[in-house]
N, CA, C and O atoms as a Tripos MOL2 file, in Angstrom:
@<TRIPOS>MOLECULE
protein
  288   287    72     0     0
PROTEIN
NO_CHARGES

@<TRIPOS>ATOM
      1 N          -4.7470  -19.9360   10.5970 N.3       1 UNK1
      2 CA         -4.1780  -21.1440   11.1520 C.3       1 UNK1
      3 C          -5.3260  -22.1340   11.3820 C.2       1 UNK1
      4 O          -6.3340  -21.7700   11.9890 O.2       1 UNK1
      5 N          -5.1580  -23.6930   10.7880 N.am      2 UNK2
      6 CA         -6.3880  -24.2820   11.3380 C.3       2 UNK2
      7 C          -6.6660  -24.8500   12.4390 C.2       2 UNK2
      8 O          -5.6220  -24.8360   13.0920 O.2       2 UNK2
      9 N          -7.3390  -25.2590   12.9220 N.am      3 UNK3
     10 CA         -7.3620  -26.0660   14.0430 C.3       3 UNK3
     11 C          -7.8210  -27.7650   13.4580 C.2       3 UNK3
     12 O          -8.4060  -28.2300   12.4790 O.2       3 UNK3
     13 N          -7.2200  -28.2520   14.5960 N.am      4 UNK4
     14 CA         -7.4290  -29.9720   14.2090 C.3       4 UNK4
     15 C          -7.3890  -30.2730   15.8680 C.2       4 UNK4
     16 O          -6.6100  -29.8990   16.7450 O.2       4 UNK4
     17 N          -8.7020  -31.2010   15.8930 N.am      5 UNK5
     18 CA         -8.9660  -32.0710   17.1340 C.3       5 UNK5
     19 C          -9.1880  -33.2530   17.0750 C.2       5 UNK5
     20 O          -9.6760  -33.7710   16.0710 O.2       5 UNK5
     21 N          -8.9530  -33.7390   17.8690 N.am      6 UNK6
     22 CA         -8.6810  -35.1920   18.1340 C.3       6 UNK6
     23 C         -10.0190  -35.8380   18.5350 C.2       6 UNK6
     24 O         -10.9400  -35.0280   18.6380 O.2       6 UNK6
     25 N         -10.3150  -37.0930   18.7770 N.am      7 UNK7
     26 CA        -11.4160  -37.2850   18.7910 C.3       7 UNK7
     27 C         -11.3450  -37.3840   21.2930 C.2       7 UNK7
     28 O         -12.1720  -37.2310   22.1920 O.2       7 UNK7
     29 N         -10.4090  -37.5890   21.2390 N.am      8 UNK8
     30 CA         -9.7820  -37.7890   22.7380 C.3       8 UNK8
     31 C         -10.1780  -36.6380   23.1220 C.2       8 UNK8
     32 O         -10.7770  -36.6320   24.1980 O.2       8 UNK8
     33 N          -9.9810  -35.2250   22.3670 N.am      9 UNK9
     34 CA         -9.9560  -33.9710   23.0400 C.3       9 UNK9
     35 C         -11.6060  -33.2550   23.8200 C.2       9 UNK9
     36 O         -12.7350  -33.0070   23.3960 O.2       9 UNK9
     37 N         -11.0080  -33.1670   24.9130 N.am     10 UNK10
     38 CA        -12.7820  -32.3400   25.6740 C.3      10 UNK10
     39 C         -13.5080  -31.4700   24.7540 C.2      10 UNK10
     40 O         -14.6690  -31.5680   24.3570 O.2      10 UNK10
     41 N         -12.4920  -30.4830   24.4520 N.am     11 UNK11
     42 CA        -13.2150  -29.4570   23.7060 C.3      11 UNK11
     43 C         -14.1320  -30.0010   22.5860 C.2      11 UNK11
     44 O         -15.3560  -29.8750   22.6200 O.2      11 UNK11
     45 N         -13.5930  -30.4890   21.7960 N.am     12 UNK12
     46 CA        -14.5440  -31.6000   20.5480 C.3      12 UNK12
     47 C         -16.1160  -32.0750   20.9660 C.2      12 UNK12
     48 O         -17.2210  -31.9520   20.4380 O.2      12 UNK12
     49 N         -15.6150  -32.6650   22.1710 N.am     13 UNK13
     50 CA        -16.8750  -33.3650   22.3820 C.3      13 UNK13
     51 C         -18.3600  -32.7580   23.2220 C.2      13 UNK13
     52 O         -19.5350  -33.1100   23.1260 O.2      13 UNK13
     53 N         -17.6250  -31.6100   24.1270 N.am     14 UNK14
     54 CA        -19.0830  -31.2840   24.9060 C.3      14 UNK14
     55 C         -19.6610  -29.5920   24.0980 C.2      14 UNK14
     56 O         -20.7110  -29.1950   23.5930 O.2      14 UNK14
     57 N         -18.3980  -29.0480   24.3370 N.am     15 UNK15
     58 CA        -18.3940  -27.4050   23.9280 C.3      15 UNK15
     59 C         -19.1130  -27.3830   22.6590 C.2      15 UNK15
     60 O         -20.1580  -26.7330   22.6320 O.2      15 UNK15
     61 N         -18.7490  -27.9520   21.6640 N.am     16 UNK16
     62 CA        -19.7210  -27.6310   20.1670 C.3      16 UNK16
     63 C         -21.0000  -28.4650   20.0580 C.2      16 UNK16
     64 O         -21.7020  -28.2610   19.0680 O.2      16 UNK16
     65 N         -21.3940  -29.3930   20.9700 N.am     17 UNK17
     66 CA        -22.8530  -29.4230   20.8140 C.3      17 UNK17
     67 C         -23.3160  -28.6100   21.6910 C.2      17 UNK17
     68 O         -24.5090  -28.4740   21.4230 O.2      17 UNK17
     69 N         -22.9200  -27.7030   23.0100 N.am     18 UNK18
     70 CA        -23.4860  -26.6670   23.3840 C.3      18 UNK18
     71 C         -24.0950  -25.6670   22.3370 C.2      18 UNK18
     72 O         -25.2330  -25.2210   22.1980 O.2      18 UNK18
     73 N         -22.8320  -25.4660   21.5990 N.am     19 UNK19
     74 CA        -23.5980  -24.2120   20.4250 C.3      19 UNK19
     75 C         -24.4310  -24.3680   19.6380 C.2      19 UNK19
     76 O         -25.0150  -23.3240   19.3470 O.2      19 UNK19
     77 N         -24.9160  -25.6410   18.9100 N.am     20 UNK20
     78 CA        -25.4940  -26.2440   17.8290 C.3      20 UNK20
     79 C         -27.0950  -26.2330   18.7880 C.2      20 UNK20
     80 O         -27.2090  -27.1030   19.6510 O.2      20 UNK20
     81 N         -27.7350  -25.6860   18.6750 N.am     21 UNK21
     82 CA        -29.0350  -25.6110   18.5320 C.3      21 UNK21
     83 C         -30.0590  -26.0450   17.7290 C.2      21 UNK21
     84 O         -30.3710  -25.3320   16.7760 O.2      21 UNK21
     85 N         -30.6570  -27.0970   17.9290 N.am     22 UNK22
     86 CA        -31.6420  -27.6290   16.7940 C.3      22 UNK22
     87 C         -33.1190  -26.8200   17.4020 C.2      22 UNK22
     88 O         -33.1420  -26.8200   18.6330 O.2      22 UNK22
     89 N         -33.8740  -26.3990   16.9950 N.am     23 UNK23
     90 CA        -35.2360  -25.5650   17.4550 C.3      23 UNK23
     91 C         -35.2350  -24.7610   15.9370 C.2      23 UNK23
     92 O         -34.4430  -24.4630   15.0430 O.2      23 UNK23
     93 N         -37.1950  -24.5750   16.4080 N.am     24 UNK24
     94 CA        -37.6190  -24.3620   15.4960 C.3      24 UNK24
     95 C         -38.1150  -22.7700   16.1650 C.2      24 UNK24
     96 O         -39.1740  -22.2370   15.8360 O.2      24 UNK24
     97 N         -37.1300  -22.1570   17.1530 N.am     25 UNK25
     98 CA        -37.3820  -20.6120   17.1380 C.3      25 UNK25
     99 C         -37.1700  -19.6200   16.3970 C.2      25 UNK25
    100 O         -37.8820  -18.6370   16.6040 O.2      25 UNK25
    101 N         -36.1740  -19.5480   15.3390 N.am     26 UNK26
    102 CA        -36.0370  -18.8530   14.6440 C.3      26 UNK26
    103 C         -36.2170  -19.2960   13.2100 C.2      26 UNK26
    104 O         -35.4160  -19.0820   12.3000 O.2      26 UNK26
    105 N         -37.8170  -20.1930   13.0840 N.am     27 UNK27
    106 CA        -38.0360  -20.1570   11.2280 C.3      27 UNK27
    107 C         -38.9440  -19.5090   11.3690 C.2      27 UNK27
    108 O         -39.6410  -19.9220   10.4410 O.2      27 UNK27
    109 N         -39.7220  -18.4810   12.0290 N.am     28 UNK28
    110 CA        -40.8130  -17.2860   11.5490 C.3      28 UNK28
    111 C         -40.0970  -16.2480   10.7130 C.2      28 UNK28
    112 O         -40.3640  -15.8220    9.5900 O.2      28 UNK28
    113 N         -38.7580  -15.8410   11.8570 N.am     29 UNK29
    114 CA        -37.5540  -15.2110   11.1660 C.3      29 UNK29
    115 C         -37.1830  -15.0410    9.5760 C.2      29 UNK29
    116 O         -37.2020  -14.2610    8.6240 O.2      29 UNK29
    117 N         -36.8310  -16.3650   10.0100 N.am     30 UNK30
    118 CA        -36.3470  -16.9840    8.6280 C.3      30 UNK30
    119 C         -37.1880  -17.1050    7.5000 C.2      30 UNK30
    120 O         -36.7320  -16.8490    6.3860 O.2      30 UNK30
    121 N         -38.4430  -17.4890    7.6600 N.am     31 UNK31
    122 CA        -39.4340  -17.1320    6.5300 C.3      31 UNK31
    123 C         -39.4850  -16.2960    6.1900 C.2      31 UNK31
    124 O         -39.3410  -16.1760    4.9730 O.2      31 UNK31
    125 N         -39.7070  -15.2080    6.9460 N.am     32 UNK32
    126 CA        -40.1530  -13.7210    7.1730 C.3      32 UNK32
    127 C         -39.3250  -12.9470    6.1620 C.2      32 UNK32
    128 O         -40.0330  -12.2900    5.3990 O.2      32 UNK32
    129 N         -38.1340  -12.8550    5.9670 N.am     33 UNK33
    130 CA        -36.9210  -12.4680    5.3850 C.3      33 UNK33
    131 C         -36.9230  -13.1250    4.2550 C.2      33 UNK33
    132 O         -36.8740  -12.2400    3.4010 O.2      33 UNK33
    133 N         -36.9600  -14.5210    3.5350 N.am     34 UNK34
    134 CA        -37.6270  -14.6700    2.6520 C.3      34 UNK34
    135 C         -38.4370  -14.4150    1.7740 C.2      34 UNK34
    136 O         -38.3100  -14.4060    0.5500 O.2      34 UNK34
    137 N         -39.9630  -14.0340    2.9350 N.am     35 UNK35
    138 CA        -40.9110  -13.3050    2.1080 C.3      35 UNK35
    139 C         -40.6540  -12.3500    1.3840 C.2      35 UNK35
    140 O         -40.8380  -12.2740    0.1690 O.2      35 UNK35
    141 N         -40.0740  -11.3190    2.3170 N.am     36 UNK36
    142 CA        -39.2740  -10.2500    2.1530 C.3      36 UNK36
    143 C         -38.8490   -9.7350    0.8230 C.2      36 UNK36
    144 O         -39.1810   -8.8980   -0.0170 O.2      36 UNK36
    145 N         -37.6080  -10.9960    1.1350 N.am     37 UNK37
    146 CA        -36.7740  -10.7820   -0.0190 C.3      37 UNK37
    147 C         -37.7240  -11.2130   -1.6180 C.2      37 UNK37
    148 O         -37.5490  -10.6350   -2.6910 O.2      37 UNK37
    149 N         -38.5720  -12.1970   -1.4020 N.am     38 UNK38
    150 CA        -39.2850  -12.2370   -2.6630 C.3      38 UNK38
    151 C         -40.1140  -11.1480   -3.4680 C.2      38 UNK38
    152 O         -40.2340  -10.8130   -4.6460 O.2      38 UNK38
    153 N         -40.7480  -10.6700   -1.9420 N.am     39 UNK39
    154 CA        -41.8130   -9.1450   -2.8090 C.3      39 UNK39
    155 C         -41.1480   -8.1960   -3.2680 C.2      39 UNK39
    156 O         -41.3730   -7.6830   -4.3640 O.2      39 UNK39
    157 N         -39.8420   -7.6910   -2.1310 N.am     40 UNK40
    158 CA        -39.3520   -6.8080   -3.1890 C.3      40 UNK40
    159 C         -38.7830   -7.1240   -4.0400 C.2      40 UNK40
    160 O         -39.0040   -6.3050   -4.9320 O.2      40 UNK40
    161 N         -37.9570   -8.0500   -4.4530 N.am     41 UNK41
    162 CA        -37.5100   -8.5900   -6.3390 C.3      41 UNK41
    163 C         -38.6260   -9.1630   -7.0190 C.2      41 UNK41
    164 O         -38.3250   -9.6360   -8.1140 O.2      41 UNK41
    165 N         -40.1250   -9.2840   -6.6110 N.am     42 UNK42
    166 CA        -40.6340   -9.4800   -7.5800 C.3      42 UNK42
    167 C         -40.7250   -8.2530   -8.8970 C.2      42 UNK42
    168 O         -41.1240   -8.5180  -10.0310 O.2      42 UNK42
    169 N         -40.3690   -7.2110   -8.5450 N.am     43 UNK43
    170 CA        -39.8330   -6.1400   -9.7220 C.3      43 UNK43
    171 C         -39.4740   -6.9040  -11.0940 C.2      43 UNK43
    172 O         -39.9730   -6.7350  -12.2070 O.2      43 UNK43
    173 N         -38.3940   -7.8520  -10.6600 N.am     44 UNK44
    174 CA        -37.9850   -8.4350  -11.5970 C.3      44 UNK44
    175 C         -38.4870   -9.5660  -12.6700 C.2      44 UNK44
    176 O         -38.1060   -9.7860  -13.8200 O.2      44 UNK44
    177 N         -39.4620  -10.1870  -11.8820 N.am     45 UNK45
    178 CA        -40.2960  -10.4430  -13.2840 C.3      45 UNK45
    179 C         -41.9590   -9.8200  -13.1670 C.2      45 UNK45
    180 O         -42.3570   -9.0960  -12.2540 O.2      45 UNK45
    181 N         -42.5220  -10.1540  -13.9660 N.am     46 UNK46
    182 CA        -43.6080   -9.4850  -15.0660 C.3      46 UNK46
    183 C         -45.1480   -9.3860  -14.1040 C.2      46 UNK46
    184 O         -46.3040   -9.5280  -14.5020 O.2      46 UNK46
    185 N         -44.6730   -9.1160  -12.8380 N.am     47 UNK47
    186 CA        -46.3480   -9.5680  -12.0910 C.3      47 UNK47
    187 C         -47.0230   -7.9900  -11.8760 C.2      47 UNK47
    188 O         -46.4830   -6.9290  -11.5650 O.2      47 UNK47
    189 N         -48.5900   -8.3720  -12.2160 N.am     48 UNK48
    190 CA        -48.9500   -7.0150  -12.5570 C.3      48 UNK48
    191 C         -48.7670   -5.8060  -11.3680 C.2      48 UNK48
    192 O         -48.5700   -4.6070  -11.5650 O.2      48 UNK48
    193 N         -48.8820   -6.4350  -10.2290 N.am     49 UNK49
    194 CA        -49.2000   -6.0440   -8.6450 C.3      49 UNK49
    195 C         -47.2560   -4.6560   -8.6380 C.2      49 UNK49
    196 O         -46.9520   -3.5130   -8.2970 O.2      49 UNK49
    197 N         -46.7170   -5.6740   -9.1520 N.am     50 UNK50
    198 CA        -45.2170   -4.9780   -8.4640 C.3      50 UNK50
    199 C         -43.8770   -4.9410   -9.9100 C.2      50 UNK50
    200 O         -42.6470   -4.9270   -9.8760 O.2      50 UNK50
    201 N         -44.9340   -4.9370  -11.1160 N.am     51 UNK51
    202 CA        -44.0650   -4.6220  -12.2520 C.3      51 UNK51
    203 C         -43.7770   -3.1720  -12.3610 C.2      51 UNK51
    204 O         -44.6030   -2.2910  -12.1230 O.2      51 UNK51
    205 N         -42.6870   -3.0020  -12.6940 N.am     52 UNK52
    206 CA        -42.1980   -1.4210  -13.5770 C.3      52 UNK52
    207 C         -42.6100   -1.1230  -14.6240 C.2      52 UNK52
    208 O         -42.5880   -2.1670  -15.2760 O.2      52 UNK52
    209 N         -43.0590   -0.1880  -15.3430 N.am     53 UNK53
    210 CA        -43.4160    0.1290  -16.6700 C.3      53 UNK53
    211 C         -42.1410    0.6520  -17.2060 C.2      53 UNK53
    212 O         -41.6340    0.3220  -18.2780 O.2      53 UNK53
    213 N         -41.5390    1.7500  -16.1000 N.am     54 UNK54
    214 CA        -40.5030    2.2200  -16.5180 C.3      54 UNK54
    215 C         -39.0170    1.9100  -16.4260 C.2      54 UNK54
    216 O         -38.9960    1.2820  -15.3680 O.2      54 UNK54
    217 N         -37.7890    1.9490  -16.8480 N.am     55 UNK55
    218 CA        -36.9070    1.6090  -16.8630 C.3      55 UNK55
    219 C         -35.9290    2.2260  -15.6730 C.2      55 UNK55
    220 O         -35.0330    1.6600  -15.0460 O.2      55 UNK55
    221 N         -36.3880    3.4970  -15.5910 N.am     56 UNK56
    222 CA        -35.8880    4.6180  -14.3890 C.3      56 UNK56
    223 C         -36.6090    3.8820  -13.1690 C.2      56 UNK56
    224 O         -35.9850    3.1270  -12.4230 O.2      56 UNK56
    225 N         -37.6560    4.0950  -13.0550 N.am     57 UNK57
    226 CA        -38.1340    3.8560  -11.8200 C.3      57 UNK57
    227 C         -37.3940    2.5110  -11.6630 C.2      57 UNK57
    228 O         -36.4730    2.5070  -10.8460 O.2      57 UNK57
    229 N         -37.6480    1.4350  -12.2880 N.am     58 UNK58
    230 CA        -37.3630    0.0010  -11.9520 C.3      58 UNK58
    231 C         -35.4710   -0.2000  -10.8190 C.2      58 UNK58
    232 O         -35.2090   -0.8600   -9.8130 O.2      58 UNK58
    233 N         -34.5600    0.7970  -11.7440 N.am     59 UNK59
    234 CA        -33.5920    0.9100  -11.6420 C.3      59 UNK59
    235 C         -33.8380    1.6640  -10.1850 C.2      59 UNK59
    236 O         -33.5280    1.1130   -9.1280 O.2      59 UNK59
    237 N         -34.3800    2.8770  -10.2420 N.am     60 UNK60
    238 CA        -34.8230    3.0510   -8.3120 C.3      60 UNK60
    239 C         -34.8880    2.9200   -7.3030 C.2      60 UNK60
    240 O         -34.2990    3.3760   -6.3220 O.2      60 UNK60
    241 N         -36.0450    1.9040   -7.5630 N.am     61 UNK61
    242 CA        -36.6760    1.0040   -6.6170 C.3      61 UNK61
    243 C         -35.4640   -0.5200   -6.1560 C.2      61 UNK61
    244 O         -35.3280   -1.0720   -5.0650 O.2      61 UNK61
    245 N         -34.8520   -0.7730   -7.3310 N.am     62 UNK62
    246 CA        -33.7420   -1.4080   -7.3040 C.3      62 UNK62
    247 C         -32.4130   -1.3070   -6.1900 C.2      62 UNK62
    248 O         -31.7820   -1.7780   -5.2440 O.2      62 UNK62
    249 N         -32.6010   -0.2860   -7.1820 N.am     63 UNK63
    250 CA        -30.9210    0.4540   -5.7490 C.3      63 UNK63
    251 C         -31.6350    0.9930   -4.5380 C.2      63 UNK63
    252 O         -30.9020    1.0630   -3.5510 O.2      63 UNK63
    253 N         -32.6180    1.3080   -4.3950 N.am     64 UNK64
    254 CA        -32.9020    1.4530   -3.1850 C.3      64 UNK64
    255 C         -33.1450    0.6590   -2.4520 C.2      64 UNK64
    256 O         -33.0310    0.9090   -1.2520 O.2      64 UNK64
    257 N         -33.6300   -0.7720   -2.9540 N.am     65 UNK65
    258 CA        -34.2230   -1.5780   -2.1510 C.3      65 UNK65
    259 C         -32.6600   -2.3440   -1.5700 C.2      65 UNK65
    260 O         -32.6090   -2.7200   -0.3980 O.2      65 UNK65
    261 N         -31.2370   -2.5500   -2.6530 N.am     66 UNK66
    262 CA        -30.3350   -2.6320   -1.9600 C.3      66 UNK66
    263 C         -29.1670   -2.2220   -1.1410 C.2      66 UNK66
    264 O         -28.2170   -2.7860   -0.5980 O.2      66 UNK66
    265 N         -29.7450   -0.6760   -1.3050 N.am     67 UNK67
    266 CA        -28.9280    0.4360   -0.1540 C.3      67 UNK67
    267 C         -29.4540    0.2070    1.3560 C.2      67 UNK67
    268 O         -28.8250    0.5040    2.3720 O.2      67 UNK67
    269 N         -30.7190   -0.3730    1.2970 N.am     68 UNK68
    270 CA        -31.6090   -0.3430    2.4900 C.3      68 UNK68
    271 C         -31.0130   -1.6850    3.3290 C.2      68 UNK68
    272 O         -30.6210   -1.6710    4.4960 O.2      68 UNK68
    273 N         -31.0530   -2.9050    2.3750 N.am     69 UNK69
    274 CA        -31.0150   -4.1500    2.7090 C.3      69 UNK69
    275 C         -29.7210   -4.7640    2.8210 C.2      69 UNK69
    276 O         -29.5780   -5.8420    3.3980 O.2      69 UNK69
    277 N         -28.5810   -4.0020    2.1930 N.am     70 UNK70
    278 CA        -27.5080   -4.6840    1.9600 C.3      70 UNK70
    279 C         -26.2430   -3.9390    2.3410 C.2      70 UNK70
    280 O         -25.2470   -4.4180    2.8820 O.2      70 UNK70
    281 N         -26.4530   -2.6780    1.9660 N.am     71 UNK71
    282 CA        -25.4930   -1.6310    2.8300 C.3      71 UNK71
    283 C         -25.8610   -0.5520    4.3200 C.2      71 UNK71
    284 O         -25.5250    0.6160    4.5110 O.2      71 UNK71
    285 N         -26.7170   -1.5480    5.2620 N.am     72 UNK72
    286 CA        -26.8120   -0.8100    6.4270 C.3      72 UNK72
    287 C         -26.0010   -1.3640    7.3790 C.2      72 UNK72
    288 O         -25.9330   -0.8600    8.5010 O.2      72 UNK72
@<TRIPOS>BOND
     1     1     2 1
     2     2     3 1
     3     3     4 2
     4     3     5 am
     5     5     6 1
     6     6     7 1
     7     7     8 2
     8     7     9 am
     9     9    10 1
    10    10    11 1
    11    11    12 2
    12    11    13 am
    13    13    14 1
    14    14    15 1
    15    15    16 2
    16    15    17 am
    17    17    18 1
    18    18    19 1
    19    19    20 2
    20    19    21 am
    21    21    22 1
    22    22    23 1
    23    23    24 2
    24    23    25 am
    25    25    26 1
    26    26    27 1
    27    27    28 2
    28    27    29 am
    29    29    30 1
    30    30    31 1
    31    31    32 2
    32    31    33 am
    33    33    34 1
    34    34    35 1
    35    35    36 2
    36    35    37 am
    37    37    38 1
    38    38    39 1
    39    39    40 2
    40    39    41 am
    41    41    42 1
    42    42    43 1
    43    43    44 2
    44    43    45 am
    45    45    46 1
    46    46    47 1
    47    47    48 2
    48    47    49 am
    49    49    50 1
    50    50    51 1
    51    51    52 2
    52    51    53 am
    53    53    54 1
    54    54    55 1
    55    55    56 2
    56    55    57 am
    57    57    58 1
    58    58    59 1
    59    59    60 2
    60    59    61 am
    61    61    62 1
    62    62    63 1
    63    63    64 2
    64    63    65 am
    65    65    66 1
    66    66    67 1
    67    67    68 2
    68    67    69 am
    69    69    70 1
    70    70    71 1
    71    71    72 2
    72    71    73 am
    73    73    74 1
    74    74    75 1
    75    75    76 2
    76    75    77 am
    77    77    78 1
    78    78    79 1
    79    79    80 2
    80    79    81 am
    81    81    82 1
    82    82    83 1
    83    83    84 2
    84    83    85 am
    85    85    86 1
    86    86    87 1
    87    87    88 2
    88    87    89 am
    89    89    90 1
    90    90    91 1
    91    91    92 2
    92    91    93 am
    93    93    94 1
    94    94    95 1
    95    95    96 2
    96    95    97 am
    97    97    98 1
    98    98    99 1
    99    99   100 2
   100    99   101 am
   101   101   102 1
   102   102   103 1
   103   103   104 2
   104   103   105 am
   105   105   106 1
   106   106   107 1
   107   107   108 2
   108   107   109 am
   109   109   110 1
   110   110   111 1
   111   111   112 2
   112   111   113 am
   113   113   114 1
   114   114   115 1
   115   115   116 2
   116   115   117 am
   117   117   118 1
   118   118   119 1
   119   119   120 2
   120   119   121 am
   121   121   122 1
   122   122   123 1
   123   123   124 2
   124   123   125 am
   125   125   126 1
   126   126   127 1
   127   127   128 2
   128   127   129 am
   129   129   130 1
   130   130   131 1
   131   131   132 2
   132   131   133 am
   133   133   134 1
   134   134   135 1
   135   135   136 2
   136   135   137 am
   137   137   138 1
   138   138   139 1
   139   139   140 2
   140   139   141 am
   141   141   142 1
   142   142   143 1
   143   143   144 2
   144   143   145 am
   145   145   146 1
   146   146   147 1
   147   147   148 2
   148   147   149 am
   149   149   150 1
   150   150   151 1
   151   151   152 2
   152   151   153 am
   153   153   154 1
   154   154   155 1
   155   155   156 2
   156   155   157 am
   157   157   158 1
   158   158   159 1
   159   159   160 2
   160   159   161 am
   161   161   162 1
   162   162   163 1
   163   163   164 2
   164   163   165 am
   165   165   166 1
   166   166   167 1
   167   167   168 2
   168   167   169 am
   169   169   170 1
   170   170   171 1
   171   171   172 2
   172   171   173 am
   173   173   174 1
   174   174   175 1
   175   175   176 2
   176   175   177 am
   177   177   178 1
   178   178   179 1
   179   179   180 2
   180   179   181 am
   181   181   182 1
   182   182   183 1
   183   183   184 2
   184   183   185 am
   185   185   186 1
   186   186   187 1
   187   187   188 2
   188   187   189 am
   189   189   190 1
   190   190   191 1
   191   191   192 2
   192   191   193 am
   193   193   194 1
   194   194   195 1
   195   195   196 2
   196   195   197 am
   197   197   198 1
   198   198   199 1
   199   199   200 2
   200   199   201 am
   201   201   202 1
   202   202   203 1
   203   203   204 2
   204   203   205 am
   205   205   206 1
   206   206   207 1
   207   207   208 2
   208   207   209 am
   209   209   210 1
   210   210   211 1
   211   211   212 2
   212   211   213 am
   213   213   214 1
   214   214   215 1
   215   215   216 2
   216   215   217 am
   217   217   218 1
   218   218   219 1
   219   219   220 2
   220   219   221 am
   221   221   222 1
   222   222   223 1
   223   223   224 2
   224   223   225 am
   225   225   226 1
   226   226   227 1
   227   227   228 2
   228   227   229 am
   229   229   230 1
   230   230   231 1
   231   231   232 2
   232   231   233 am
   233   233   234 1
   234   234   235 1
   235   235   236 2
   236   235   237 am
   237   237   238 1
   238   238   239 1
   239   239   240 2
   240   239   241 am
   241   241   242 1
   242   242   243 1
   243   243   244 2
   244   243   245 am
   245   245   246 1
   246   246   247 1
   247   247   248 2
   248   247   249 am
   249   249   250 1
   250   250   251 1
   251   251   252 2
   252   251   253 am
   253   253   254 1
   254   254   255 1
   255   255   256 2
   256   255   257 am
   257   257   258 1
   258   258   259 1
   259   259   260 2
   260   259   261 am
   261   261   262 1
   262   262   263 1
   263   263   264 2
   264   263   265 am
   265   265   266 1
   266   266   267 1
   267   267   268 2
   268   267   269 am
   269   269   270 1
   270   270   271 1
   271   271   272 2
   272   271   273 am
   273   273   274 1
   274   274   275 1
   275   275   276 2
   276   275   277 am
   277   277   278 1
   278   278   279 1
   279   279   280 2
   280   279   281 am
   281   281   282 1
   282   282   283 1
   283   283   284 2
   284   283   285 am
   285   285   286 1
   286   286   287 1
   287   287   288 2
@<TRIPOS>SUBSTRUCTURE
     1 UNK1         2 RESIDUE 1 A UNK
     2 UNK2         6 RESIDUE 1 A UNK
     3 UNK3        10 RESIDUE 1 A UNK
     4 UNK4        14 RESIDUE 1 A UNK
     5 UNK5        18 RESIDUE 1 A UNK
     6 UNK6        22 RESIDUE 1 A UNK
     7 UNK7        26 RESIDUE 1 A UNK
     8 UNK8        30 RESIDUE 1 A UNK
     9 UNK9        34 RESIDUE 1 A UNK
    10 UNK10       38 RESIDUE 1 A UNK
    11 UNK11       42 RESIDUE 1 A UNK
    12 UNK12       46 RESIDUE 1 A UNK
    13 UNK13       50 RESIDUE 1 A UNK
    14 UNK14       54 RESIDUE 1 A UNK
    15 UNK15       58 RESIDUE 1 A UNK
    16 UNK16       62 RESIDUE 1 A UNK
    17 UNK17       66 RESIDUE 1 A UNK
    18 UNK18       70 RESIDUE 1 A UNK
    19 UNK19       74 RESIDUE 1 A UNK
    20 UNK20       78 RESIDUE 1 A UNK
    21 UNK21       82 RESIDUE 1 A UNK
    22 UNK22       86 RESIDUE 1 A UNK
    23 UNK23       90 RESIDUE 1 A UNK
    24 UNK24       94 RESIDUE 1 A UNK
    25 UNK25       98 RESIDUE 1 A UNK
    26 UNK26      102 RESIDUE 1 A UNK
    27 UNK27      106 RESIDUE 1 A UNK
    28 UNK28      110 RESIDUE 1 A UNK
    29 UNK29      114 RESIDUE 1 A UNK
    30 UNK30      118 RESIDUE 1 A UNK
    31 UNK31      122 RESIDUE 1 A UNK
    32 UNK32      126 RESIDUE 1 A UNK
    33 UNK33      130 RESIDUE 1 A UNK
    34 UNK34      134 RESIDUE 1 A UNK
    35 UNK35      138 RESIDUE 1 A UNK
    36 UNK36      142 RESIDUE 1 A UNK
    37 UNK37      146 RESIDUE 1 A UNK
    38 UNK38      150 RESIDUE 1 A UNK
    39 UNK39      154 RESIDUE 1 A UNK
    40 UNK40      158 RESIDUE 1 A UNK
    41 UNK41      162 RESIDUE 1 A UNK
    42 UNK42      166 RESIDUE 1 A UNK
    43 UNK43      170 RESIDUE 1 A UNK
    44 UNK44      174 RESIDUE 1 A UNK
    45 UNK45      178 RESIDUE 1 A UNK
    46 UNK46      182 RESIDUE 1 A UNK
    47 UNK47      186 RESIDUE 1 A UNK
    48 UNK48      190 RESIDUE 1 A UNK
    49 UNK49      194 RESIDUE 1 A UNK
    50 UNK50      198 RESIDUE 1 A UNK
    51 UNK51      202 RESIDUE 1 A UNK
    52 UNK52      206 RESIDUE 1 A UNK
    53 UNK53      210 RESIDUE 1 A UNK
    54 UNK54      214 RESIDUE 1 A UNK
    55 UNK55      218 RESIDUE 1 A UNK
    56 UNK56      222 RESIDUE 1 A UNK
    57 UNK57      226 RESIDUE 1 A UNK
    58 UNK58      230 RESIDUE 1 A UNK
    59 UNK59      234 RESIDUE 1 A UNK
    60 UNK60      238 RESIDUE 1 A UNK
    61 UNK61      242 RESIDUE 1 A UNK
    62 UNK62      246 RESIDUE 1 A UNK
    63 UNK63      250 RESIDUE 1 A UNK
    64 UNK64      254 RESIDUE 1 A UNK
    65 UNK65      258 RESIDUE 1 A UNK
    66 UNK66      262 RESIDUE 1 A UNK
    67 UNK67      266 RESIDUE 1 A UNK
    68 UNK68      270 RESIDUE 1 A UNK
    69 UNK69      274 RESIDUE 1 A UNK
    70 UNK70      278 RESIDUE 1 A UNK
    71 UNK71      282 RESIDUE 1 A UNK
    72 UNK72      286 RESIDUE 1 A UNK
């Protein structure tokens, strides 16, 4: 069901800029998880540090890295 507010209505006006938070506390976070997410898919392309030779392993390291990250 949607909701629709009026521009008259209280709720509209004070309650949802309570929630809206502008700060810069959670972009270490947010980088962080980024980083993250870049080193381990760098698998996927050709860098010498974190390439696969093998096709098994690659596939591995793969599903493991998204059993860990994506199904906990």
């Amino acid at each position: 069901m949607p909701f629709y507010f009026r521009k008259e209505c209280p709720l509209n006006s004070g309650y949802l800029r309570k929630l809206h938070v502008i700060s810069k506390r959670y972009t270490q976070r947010i980088e962080r998880h980024n980083l993250n997410l870049r080193q381990h898919l760098a698998r996927l392309g050709r860098k010498s540090q974190s390439f696969s030779k093998s096709v098994e392993l690659h596939d591995k390291v793969i599903g493991h890295y998204l059993n860990i990250k994506h199904y906990q």
